[in-house]
DRENMAR-121076 format. One record per atom (N, C-alpha, C, O): residue number from 1; residue in three letters; chain; atom name; y negated, z negated, x. Coordinates in nm, 2 decimals, decimal comma, always signed. Example, Ala and Ser with C-alpha at 12.3 -4.5 7.8 and 13.67 -1.06 7.14 Angstrom:
(1; "ala"; "A"; "N"; (+0,57; -0,78; +1,32))
(1; "ala"; "A"; "CA"; (+0,45; -0,78; +1,23))
(1; "ala"; "A"; "C"; (+0,33; -0,78; +1,32))
(1; "ala"; "A"; "O"; (+0,33; -0,85; +1,42))
(2; "ser"; "A"; "N"; (+0,22; -0,71; +1,28))
(2; "ser"; "A"; "CA"; (+0,11; -0,71; +1,37))
(2; "ser"; "A"; "C"; (+0,00; -0,79; +1,29))
(2; "ser"; "A"; "O"; (-0,11; -0,80; +1,34))
//
This chain:
(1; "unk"; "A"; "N"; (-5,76; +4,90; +3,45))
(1; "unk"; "A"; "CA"; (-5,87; +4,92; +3,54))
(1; "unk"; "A"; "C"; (-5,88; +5,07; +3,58))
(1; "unk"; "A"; "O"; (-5,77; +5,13; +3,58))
(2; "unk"; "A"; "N"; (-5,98; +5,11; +3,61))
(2; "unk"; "A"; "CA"; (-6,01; +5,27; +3,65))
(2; "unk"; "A"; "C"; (-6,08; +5,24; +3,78))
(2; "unk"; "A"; "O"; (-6,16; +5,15; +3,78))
(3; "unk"; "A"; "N"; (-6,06; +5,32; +3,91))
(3; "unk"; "A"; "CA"; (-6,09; +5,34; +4,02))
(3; "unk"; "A"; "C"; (-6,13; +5,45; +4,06))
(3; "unk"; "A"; "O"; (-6,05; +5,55; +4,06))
(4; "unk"; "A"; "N"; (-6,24; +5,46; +4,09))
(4; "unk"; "A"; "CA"; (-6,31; +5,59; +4,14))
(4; "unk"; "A"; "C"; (-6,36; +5,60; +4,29))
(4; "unk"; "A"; "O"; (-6,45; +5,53; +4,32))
(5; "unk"; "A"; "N"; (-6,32; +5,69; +4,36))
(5; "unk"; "A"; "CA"; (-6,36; +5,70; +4,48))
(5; "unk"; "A"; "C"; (-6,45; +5,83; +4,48))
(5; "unk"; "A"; "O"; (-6,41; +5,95; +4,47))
(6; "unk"; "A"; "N"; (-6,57; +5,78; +4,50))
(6; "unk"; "A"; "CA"; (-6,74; +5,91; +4,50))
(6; "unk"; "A"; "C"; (-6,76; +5,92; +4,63))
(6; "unk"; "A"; "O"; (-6,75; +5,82; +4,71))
(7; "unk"; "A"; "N"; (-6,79; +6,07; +4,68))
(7; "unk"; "A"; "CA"; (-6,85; +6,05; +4,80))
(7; "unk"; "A"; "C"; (-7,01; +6,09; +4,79))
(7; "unk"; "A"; "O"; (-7,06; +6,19; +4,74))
(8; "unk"; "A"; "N"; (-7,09; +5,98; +4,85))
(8; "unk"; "A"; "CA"; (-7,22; +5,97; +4,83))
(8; "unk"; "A"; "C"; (-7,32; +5,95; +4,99))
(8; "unk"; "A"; "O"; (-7,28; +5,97; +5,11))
(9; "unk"; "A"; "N"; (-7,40; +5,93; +4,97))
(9; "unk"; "A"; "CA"; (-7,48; +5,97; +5,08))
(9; "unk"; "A"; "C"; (-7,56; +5,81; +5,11))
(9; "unk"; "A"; "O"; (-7,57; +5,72; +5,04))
(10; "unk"; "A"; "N"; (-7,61; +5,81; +5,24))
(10; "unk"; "A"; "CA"; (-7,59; +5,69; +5,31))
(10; "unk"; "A"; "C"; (-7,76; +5,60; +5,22))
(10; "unk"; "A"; "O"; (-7,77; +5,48; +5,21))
(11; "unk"; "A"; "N"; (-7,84; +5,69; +5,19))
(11; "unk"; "A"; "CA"; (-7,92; +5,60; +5,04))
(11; "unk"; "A"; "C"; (-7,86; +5,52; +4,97))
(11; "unk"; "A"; "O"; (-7,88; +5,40; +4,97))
(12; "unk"; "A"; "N"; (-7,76; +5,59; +4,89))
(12; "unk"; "A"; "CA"; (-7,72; +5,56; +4,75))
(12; "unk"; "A"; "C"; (-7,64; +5,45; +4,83))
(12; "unk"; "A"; "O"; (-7,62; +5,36; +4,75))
(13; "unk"; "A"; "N"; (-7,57; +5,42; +4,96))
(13; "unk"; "A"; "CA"; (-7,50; +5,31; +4,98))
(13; "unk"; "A"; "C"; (-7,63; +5,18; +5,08))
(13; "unk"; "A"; "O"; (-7,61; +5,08; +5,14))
(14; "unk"; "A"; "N"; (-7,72; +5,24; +5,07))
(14; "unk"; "A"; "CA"; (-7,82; +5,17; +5,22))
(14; "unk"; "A"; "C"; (-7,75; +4,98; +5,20))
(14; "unk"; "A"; "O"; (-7,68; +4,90; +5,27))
(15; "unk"; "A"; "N"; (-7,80; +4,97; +5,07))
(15; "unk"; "A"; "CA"; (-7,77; +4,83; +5,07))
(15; "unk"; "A"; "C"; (-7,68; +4,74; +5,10))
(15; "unk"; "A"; "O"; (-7,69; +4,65; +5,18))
(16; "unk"; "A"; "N"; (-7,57; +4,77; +5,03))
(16; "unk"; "A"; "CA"; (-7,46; +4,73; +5,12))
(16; "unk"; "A"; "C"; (-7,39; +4,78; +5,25))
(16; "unk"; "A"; "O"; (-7,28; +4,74; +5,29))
(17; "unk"; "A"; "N"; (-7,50; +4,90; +5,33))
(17; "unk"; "A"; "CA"; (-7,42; +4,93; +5,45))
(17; "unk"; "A"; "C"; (-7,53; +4,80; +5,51))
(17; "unk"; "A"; "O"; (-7,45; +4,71; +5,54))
(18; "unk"; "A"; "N"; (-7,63; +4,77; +5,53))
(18; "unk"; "A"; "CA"; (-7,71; +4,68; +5,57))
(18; "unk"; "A"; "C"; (-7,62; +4,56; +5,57))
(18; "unk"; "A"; "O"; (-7,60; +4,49; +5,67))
(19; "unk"; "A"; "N"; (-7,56; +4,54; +5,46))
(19; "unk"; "A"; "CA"; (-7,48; +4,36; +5,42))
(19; "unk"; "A"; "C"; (-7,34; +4,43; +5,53))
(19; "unk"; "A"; "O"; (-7,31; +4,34; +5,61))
(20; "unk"; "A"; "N"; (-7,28; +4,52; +5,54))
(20; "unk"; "A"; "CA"; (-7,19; +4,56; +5,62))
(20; "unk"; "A"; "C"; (-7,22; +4,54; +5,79))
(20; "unk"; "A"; "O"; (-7,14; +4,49; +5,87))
(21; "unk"; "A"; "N"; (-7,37; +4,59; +5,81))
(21; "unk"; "A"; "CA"; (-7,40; +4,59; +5,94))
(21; "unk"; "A"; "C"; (-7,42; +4,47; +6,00))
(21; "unk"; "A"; "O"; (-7,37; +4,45; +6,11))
(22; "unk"; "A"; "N"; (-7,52; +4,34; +5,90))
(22; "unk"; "A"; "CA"; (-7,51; +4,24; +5,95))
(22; "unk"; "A"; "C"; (-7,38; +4,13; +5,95))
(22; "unk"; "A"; "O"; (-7,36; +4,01; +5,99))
(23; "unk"; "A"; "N"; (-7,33; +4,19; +5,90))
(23; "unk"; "A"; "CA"; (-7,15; +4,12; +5,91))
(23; "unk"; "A"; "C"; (-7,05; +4,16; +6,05))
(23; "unk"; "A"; "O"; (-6,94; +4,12; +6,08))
(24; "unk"; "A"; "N"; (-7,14; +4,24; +6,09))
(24; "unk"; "A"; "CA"; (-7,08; +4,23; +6,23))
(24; "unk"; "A"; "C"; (-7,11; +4,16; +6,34))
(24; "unk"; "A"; "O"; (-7,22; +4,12; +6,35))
(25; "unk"; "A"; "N"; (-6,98; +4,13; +6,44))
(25; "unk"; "A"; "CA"; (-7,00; +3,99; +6,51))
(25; "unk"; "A"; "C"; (-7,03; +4,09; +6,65))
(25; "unk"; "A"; "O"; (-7,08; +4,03; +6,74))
(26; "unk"; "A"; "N"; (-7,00; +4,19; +6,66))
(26; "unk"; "A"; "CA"; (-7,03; +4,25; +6,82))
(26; "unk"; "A"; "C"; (-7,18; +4,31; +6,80))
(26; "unk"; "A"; "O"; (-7,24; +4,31; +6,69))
(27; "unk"; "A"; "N"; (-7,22; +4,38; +6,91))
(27; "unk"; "A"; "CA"; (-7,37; +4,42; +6,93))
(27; "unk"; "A"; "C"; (-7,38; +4,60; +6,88))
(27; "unk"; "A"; "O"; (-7,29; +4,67; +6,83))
(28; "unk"; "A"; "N"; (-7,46; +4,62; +6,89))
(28; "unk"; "A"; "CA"; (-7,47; +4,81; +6,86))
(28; "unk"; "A"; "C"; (-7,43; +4,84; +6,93))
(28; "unk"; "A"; "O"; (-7,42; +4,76; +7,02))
(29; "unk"; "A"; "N"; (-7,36; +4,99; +6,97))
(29; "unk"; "A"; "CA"; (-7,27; +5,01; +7,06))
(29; "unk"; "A"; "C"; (-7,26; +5,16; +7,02))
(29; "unk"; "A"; "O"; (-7,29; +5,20; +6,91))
(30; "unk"; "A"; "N"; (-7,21; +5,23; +7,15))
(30; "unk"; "A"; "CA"; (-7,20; +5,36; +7,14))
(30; "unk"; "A"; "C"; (-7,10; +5,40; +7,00))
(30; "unk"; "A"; "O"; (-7,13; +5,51; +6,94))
(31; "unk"; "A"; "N"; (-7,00; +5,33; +6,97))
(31; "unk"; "A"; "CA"; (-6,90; +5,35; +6,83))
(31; "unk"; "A"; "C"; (-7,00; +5,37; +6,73))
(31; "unk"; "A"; "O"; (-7,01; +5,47; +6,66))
(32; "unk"; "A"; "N"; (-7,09; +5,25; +6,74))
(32; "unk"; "A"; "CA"; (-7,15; +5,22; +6,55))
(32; "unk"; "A"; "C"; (-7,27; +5,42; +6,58))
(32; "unk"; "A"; "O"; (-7,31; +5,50; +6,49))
(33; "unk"; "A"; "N"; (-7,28; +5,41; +6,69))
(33; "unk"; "A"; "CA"; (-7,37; +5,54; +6,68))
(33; "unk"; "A"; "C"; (-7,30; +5,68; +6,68))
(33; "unk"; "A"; "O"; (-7,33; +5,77; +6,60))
(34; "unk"; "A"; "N"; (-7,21; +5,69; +6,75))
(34; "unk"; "A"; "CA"; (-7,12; +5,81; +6,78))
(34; "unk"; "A"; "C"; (-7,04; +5,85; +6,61))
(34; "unk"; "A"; "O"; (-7,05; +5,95; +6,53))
(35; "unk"; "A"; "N"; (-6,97; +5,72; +6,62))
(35; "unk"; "A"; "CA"; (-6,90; +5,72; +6,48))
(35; "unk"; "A"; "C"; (-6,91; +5,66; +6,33))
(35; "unk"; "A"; "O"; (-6,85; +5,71; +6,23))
(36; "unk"; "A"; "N"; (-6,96; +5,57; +6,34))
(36; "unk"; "A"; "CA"; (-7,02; +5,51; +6,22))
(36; "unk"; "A"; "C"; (-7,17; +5,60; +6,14))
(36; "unk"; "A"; "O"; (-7,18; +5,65; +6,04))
(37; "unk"; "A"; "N"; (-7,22; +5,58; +6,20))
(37; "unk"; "A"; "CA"; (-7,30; +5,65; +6,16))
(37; "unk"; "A"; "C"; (-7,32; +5,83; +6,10))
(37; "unk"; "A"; "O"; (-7,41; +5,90; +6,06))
(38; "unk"; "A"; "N"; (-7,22; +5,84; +6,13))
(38; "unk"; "A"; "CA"; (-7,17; +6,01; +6,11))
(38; "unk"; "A"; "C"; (-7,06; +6,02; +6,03))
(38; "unk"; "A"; "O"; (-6,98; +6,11; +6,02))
(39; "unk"; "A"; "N"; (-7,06; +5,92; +6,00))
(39; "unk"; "A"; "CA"; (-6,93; +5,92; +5,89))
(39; "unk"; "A"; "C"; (-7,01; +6,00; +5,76))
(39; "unk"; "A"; "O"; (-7,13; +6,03; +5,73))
(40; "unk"; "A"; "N"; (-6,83; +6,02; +5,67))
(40; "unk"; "A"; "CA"; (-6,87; +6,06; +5,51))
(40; "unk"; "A"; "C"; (-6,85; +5,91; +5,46))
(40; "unk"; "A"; "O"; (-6,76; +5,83; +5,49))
(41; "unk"; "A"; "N"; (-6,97; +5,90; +5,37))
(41; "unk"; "A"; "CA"; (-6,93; +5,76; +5,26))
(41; "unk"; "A"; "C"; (-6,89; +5,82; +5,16))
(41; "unk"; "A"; "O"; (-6,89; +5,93; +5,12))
(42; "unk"; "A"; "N"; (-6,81; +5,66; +5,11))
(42; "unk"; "A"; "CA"; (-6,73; +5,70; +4,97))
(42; "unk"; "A"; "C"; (-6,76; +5,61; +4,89))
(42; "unk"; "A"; "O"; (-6,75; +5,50; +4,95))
(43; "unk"; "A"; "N"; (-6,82; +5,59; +4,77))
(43; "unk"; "A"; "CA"; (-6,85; +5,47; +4,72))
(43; "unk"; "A"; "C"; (-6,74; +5,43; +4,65))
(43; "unk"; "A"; "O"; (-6,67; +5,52; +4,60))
(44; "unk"; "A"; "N"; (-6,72; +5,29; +4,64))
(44; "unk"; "A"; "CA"; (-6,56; +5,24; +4,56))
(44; "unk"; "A"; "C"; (-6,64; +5,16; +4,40))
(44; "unk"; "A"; "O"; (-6,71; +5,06; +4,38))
(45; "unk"; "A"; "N"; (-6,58; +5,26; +4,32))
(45; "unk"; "A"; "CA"; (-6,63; +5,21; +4,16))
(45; "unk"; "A"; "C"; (-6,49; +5,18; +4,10))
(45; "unk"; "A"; "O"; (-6,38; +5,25; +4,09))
(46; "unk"; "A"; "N"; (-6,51; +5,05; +4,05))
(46; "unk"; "A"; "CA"; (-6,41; +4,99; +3,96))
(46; "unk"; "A"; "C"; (-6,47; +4,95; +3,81))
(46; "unk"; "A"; "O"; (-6,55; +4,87; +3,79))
(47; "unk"; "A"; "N"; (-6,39; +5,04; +3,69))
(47; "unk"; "A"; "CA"; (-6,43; +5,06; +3,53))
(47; "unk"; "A"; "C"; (-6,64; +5,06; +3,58))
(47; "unk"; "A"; "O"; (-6,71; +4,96; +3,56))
(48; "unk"; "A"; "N"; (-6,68; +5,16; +3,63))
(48; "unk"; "A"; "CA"; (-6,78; +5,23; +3,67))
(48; "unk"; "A"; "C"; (-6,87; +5,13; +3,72))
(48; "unk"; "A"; "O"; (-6,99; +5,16; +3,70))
(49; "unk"; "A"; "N"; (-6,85; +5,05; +3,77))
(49; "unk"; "A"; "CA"; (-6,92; +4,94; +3,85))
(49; "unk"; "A"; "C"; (-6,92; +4,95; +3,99))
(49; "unk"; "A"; "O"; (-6,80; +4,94; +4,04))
(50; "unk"; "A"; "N"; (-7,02; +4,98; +4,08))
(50; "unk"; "A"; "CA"; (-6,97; +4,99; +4,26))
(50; "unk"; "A"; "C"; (-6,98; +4,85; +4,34))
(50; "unk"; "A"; "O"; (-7,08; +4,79; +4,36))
(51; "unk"; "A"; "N"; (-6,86; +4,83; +4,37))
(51; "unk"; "A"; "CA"; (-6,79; +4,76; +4,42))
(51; "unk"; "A"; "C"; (-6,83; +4,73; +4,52))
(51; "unk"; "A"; "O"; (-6,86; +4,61; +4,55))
(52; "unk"; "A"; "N"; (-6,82; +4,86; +4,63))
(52; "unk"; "A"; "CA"; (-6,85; +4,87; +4,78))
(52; "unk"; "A"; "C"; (-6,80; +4,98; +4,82))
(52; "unk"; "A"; "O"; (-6,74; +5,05; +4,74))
(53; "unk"; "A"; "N"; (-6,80; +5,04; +4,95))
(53; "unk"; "A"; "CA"; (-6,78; +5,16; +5,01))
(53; "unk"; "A"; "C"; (-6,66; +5,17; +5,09))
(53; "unk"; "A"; "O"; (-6,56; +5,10; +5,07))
(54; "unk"; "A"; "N"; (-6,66; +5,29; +5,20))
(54; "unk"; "A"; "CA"; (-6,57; +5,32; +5,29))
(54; "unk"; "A"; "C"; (-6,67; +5,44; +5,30))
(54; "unk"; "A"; "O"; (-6,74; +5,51; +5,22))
(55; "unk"; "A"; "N"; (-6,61; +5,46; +5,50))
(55; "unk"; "A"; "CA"; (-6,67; +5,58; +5,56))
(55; "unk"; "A"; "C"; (-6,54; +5,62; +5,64))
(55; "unk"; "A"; "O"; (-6,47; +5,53; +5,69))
(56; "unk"; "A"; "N"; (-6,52; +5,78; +5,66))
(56; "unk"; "A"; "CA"; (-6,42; +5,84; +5,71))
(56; "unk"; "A"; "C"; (-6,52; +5,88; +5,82))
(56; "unk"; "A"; "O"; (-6,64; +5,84; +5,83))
(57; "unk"; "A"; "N"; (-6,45; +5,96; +5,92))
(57; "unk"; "A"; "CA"; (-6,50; +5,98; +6,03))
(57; "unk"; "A"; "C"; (-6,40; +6,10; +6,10))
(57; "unk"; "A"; "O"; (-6,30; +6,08; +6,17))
(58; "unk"; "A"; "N"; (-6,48; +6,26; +6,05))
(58; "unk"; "A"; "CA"; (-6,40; +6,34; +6,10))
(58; "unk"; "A"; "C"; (-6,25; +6,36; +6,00))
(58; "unk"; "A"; "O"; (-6,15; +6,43; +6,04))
(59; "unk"; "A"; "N"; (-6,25; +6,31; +5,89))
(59; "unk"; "A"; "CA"; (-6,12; +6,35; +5,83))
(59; "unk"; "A"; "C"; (-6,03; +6,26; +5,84))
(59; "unk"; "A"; "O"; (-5,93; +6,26; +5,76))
(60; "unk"; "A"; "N"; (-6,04; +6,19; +5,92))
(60; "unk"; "A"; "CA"; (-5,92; +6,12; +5,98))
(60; "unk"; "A"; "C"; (-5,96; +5,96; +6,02))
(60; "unk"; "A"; "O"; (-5,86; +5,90; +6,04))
(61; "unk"; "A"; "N"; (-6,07; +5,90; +6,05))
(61; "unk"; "A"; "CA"; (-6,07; +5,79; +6,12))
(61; "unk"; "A"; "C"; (-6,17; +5,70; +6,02))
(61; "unk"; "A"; "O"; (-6,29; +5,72; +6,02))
(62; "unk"; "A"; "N"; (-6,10; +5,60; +5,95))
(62; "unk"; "A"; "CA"; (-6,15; +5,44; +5,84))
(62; "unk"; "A"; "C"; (-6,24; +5,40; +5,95))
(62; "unk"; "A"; "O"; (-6,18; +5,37; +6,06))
(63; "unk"; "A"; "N"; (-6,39; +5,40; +5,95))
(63; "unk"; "A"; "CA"; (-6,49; +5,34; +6,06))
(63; "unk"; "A"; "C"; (-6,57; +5,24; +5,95))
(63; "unk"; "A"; "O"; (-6,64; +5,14; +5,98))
(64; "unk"; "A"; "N"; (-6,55; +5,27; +5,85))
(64; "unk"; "A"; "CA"; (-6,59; +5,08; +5,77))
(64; "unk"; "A"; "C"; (-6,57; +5,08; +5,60))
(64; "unk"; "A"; "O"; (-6,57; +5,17; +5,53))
(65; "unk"; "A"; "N"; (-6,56; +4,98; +5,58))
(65; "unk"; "A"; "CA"; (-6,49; +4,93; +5,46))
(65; "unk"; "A"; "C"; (-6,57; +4,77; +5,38))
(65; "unk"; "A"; "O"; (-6,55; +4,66; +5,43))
(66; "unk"; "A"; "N"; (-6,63; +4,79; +5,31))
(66; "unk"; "A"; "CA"; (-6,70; +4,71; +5,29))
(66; "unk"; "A"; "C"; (-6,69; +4,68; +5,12))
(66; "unk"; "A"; "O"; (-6,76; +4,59; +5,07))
//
């Protein structure tokens, strides 16, 4: 298998951040706006198929994984 981690822009992930967003069990909240939303996305491609994402936050901080 080949794994590719892309960093892409919150279009090219809209859809599954949407299936991400409604999978959450708490309400909107200063985090999802402060930090989620200002994250870098990364799209997760396995043998060139995307899988699903991840967003960093600042270099340093996993704010979702989907």
């Amino acid at each position: 298998m080949e794994y590719k981690f892309i960093k892409t822009s919150f279009n090219e992930n809209k859809a599954m951040f949407f299936k991400y967003f409604n999978s959450l069990s708490g309400i909107y909240d200063n985090f999802l706006e402060s930090h989620i939303l200002k994250s870098d996305l990364y799209s997760i491609y396995i043998d060139n198929n995307n899988k699903g994402y991840f967003a960093i936050y600042e270099d340093r901080l996993l704010t979702q994984f989907y």
